[in-house]
mmCIF file as Biopython writes it, N, C-alpha, C and O atoms, coordinates in Angstrom:
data_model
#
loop_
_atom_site.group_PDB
_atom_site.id
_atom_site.type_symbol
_atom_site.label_atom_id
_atom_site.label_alt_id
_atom_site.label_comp_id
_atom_site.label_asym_id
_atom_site.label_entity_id
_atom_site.label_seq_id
_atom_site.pdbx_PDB_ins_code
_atom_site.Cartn_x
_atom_site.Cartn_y
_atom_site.Cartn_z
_atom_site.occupancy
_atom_site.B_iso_or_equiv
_atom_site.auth_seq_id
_atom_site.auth_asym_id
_atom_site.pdbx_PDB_model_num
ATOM 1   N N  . UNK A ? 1  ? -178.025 161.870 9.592  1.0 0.0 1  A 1 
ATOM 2   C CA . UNK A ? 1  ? -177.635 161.772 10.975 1.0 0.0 1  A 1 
ATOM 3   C C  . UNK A ? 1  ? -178.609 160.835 11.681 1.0 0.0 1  A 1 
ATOM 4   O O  . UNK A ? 1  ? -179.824 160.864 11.485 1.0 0.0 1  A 1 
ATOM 5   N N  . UNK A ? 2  ? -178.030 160.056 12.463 1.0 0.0 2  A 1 
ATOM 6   C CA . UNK A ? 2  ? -178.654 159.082 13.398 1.0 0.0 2  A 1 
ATOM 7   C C  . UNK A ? 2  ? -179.720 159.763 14.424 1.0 0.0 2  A 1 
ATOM 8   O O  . UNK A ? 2  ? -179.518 160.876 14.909 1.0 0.0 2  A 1 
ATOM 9   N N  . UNK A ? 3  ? -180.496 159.237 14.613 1.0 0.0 3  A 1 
ATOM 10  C CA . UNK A ? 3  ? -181.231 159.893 15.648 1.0 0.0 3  A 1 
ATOM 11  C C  . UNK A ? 3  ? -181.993 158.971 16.854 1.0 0.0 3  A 1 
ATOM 12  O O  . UNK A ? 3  ? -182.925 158.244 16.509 1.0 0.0 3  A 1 
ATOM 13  N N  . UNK A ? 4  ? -181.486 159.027 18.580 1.0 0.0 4  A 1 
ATOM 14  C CA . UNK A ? 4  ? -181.775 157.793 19.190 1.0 0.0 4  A 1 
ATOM 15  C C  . UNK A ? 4  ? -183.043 158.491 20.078 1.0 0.0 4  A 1 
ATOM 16  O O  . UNK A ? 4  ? -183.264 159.696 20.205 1.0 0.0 4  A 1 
ATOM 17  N N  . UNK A ? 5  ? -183.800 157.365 20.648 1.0 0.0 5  A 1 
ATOM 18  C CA . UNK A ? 5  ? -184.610 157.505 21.453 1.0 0.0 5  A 1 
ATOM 19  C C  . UNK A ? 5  ? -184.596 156.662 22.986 1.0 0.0 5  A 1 
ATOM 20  O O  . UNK A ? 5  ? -184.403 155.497 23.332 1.0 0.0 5  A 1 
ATOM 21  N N  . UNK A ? 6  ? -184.909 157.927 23.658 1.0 0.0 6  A 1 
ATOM 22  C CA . UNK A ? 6  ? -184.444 156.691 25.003 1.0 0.0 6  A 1 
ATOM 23  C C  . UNK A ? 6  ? -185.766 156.750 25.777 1.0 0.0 6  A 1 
ATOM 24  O O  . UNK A ? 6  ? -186.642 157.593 25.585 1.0 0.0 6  A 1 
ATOM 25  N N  . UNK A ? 7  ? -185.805 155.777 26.654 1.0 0.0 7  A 1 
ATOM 26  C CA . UNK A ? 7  ? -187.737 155.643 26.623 1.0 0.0 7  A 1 
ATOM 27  C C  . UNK A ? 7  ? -186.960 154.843 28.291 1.0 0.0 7  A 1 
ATOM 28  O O  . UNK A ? 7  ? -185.899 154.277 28.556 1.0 0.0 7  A 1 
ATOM 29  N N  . UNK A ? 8  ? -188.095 155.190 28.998 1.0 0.0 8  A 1 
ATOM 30  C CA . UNK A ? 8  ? -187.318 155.007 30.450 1.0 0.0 8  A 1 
ATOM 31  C C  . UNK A ? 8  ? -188.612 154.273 31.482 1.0 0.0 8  A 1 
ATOM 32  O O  . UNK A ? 8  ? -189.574 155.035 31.389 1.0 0.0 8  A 1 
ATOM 33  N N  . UNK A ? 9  ? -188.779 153.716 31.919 1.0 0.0 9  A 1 
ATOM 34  C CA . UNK A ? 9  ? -190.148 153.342 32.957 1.0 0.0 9  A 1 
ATOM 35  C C  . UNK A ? 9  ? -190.800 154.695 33.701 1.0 0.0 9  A 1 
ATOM 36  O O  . UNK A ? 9  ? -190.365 155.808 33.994 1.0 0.0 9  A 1 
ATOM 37  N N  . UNK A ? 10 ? -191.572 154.273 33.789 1.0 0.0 10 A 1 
ATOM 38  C CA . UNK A ? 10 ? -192.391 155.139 33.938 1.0 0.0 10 A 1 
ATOM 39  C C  . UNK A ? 10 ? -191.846 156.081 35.814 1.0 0.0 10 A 1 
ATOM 40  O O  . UNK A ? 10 ? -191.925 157.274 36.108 1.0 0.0 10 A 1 
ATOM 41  N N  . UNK A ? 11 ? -191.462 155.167 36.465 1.0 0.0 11 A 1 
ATOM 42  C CA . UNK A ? 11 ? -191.118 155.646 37.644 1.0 0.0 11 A 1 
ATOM 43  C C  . UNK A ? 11 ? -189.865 156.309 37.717 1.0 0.0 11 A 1 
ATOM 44  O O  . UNK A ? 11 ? -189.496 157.024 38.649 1.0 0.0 11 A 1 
ATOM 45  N N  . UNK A ? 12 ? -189.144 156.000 36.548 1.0 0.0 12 A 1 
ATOM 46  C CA . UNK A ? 12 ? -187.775 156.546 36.659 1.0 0.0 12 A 1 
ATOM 47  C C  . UNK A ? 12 ? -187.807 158.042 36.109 1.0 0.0 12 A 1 
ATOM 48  O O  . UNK A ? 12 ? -186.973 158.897 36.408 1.0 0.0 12 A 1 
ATOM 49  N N  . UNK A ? 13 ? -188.903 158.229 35.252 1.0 0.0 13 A 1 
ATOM 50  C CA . UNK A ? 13 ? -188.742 159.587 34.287 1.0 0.0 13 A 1 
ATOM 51  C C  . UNK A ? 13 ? -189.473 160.081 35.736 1.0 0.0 13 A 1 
ATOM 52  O O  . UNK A ? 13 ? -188.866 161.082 36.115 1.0 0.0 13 A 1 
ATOM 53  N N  . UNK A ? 14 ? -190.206 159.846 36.372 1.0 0.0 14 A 1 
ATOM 54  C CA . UNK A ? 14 ? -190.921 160.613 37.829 1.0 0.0 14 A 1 
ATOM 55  C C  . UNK A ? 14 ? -189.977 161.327 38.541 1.0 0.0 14 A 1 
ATOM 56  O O  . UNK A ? 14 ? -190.128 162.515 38.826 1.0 0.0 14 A 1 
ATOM 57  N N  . UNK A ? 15 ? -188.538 160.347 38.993 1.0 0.0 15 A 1 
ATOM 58  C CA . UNK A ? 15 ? -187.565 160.723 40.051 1.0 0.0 15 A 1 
ATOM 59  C C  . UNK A ? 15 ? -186.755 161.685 38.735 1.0 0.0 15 A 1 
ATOM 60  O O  . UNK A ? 15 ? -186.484 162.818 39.133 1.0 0.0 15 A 1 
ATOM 61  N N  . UNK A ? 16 ? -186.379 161.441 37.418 1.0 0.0 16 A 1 
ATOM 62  C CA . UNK A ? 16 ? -185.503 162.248 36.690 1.0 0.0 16 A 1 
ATOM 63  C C  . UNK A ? 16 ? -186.419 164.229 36.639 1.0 0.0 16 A 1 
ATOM 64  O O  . UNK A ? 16 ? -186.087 165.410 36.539 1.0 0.0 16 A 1 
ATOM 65  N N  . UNK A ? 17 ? -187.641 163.380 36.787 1.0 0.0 17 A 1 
ATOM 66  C CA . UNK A ? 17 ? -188.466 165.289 36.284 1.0 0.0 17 A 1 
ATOM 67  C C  . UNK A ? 17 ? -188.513 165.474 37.633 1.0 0.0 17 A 1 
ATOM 68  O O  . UNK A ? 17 ? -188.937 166.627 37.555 1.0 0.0 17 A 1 
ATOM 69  N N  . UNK A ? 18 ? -188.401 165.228 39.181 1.0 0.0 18 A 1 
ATOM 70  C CA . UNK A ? 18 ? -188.148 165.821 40.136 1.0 0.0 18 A 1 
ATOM 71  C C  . UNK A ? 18 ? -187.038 165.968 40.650 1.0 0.0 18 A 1 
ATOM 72  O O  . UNK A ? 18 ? -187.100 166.057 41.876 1.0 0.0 18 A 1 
ATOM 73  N N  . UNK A ? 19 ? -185.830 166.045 40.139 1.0 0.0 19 A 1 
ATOM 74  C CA . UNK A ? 19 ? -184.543 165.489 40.621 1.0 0.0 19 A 1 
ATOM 75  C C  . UNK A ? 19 ? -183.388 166.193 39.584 1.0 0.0 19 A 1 
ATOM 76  O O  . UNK A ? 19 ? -182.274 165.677 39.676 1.0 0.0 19 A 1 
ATOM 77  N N  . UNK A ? 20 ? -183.551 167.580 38.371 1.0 0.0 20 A 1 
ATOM 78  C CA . UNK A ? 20 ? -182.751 167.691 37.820 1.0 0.0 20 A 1 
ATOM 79  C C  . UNK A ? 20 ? -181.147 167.272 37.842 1.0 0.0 20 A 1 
ATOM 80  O O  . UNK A ? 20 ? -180.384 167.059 36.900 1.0 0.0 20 A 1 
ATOM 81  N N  . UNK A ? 21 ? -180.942 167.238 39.148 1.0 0.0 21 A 1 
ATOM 82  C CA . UNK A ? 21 ? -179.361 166.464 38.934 1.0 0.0 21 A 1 
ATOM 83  C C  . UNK A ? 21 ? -179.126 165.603 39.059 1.0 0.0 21 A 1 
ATOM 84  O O  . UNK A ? 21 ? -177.920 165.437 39.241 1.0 0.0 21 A 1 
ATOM 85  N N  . UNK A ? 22 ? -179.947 164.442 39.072 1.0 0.0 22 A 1 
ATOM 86  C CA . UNK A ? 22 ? -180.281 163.317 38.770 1.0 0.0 22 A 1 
ATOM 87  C C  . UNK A ? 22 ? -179.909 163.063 37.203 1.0 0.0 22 A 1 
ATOM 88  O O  . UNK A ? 22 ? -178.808 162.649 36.841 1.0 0.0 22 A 1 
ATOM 89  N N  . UNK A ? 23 ? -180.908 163.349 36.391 1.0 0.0 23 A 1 
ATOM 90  C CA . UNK A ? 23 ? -181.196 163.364 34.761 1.0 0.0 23 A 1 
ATOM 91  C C  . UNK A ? 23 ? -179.665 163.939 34.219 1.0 0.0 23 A 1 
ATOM 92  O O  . UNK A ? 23 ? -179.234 163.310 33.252 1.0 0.0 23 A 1 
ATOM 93  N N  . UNK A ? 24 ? -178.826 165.010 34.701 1.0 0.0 24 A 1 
ATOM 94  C CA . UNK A ? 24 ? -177.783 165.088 34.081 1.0 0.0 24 A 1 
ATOM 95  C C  . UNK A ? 24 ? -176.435 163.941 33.985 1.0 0.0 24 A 1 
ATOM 96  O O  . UNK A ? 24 ? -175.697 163.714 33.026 1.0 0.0 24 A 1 
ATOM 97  N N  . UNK A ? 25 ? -176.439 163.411 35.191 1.0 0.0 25 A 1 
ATOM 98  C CA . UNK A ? 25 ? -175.841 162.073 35.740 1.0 0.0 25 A 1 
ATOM 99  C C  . UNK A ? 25 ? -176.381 160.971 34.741 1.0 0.0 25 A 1 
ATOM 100 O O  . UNK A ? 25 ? -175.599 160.347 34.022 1.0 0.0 25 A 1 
ATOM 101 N N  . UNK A ? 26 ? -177.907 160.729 34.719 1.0 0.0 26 A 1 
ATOM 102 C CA . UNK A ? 26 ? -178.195 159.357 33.464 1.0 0.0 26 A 1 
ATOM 103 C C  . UNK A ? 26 ? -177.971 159.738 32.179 1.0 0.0 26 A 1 
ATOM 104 O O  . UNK A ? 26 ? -177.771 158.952 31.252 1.0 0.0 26 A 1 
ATOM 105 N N  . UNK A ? 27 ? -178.001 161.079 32.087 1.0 0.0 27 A 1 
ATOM 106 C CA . UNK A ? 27 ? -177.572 161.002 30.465 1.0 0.0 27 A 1 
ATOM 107 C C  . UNK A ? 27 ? -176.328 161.152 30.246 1.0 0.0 27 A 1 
ATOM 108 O O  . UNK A ? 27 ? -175.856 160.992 29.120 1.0 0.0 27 A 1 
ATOM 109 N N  . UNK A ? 28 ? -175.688 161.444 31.175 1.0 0.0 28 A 1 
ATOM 110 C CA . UNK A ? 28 ? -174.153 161.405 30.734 1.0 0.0 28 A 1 
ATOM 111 C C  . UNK A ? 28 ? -173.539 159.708 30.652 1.0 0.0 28 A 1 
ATOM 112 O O  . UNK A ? 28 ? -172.709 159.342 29.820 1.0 0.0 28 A 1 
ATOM 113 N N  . UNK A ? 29 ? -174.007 159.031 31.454 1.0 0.0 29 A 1 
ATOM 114 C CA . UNK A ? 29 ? -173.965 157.938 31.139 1.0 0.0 29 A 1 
ATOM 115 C C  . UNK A ? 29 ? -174.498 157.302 29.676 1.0 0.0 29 A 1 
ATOM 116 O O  . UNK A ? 29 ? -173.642 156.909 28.884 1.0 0.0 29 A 1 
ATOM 117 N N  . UNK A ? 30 ? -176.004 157.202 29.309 1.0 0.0 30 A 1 
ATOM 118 C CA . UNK A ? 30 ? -176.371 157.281 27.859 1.0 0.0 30 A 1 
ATOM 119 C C  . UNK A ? 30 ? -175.728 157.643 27.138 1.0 0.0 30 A 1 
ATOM 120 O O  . UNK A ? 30 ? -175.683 157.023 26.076 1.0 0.0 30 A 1 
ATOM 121 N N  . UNK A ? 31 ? -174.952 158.736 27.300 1.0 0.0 31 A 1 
ATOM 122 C CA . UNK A ? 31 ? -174.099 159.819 26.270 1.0 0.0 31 A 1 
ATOM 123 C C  . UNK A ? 31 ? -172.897 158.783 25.891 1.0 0.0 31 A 1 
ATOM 124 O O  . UNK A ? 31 ? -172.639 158.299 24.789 1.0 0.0 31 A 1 
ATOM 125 N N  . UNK A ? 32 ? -172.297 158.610 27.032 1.0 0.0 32 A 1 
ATOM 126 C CA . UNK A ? 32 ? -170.794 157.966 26.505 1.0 0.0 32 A 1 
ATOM 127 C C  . UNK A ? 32 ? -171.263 156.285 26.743 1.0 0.0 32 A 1 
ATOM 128 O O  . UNK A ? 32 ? -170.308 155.519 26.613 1.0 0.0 32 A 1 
ATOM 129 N N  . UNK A ? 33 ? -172.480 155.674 27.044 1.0 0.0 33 A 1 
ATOM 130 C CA . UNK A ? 33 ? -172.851 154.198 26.262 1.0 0.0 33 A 1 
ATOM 131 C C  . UNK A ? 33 ? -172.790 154.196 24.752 1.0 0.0 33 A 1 
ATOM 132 O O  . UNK A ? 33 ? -172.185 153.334 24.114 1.0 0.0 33 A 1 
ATOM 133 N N  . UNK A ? 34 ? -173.653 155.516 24.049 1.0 0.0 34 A 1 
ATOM 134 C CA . UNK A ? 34 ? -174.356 155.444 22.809 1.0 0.0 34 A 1 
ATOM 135 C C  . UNK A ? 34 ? -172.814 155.684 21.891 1.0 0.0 34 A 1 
ATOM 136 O O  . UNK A ? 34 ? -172.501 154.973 20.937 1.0 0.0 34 A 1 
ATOM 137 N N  . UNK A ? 35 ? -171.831 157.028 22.507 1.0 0.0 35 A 1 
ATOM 138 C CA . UNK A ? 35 ? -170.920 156.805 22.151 1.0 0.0 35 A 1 
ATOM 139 C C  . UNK A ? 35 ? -169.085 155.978 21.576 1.0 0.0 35 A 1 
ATOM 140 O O  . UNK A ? 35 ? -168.201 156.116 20.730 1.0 0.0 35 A 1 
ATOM 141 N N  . UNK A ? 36 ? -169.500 155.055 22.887 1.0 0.0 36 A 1 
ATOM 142 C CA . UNK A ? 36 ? -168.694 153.915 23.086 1.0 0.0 36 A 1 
ATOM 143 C C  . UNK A ? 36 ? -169.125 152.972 21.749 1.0 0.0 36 A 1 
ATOM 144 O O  . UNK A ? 36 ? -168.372 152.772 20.796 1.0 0.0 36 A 1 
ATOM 145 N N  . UNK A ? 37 ? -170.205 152.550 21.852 1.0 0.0 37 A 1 
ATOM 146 C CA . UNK A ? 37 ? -170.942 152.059 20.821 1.0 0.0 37 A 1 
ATOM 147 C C  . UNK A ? 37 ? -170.543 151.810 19.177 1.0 0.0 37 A 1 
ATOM 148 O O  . UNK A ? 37 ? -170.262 150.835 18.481 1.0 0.0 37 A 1 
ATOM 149 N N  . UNK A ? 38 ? -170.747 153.890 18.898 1.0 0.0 38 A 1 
ATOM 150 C CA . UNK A ? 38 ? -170.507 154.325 17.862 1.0 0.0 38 A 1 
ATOM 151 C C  . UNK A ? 38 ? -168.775 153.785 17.961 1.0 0.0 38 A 1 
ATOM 152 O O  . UNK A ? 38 ? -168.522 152.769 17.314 1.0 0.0 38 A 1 
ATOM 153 N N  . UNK A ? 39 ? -167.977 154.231 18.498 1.0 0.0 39 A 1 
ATOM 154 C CA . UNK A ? 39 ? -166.672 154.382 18.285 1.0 0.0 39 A 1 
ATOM 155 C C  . UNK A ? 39 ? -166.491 152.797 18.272 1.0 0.0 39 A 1 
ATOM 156 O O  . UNK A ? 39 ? -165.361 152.560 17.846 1.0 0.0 39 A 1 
ATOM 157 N N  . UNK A ? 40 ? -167.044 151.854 18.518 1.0 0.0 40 A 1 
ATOM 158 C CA . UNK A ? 40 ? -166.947 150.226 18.608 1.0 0.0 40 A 1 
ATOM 159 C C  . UNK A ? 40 ? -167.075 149.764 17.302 1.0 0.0 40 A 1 
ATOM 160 O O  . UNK A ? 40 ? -166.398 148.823 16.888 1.0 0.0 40 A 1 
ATOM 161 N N  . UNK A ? 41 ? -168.075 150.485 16.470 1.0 0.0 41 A 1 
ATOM 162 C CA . UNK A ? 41 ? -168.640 150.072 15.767 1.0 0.0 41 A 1 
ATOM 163 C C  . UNK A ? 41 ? -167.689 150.401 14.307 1.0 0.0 41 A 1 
ATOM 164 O O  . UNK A ? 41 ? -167.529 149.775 13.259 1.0 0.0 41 A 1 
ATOM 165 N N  . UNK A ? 42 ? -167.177 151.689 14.828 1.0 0.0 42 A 1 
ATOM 166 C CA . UNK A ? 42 ? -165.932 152.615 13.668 1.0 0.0 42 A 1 
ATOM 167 C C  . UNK A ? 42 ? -164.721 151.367 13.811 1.0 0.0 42 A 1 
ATOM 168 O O  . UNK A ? 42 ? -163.928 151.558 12.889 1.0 0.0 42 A 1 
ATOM 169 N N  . UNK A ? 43 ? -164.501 150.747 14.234 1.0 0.0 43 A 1 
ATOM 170 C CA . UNK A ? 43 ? -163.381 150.060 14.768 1.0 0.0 43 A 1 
ATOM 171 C C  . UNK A ? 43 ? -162.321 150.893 15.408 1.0 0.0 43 A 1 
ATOM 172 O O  . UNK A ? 43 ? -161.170 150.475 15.288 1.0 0.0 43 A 1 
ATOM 173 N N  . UNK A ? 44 ? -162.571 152.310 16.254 1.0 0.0 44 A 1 
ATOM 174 C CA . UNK A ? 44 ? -161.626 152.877 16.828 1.0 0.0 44 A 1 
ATOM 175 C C  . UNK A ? 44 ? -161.372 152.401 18.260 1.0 0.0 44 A 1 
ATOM 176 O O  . UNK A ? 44 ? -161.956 151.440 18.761 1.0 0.0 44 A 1 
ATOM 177 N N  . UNK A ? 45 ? -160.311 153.269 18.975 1.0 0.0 45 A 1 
ATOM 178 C CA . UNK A ? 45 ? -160.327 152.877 20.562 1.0 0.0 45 A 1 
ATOM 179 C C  . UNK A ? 45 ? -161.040 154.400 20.779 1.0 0.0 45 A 1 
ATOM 180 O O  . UNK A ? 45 ? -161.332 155.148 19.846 1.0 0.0 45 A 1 
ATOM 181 N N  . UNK A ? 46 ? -161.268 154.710 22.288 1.0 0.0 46 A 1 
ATOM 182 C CA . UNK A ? 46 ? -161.862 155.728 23.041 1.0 0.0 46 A 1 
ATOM 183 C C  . UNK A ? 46 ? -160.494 156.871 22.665 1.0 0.0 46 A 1 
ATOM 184 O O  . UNK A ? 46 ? -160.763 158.061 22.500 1.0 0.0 46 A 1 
ATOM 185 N N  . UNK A ? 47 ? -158.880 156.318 22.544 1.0 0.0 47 A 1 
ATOM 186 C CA . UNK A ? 47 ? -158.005 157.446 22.571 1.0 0.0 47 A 1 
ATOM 187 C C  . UNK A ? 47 ? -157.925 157.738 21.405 1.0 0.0 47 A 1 
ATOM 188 O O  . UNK A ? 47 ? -157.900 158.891 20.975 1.0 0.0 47 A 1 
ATOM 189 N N  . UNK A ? 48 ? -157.884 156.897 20.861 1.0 0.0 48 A 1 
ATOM 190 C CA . UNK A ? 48 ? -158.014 156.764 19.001 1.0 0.0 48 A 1 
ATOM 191 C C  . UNK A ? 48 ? -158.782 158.144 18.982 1.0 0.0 48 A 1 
ATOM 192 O O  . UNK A ? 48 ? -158.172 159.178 18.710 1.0 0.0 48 A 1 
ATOM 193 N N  . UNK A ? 49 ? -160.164 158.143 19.283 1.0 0.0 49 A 1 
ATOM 194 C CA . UNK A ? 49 ? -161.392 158.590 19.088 1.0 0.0 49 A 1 
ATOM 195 C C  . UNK A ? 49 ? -160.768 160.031 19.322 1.0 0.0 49 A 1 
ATOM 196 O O  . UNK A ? 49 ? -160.852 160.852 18.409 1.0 0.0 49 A 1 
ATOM 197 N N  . UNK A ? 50 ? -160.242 160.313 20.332 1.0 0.0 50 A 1 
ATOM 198 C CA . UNK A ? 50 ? -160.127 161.950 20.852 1.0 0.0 50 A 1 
ATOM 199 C C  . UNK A ? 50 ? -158.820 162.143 20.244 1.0 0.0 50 A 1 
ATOM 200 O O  . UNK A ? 50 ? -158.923 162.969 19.336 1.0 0.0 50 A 1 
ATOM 201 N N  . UNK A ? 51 ? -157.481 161.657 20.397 1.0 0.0 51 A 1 
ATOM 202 C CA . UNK A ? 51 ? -156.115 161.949 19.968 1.0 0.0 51 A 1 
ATOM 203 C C  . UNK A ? 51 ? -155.989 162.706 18.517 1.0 0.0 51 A 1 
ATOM 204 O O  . UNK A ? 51 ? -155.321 163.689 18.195 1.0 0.0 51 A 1 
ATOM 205 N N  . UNK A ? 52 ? -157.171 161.608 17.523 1.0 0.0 52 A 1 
ATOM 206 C CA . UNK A ? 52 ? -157.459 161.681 16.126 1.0 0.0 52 A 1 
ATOM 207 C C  . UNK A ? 52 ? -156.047 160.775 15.834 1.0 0.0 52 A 1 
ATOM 208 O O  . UNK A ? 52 ? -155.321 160.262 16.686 1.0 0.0 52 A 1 
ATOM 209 N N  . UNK A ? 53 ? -155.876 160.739 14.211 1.0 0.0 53 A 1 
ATOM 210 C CA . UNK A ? 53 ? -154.454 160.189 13.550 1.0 0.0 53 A 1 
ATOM 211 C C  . UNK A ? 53 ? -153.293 160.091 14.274 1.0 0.0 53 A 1 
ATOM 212 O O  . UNK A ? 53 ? -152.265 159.677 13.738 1.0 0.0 53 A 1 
#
């Protein structure tokens, strides 16, 4: 299994560790970048991806 690391400036991890609903908002974004990605890379589409066959 793949395993990613996300590494952020230093001022941004400040506002994400004071700001919990902040940090759920950027990683959901990360989430479906890293995923888009993967599924780019499968040669699927996004409906492909969920519909299945």
């Amino acid at each position: 299994m793949r395993q990613w690391v996300l590494s952020l400036p230093f001022a941004l991890r400040y506002l994400l560790a004071t700001r919990p609903e902040v940090i759920t908002q950027v990683l959901g974004i990360v989430y479906r970048a890293i995923s888009g990605h993967l599924i780019h890379k499968a040669g699927l589409t996004r409906e492909s991806a969920v519909t299945g066959p």
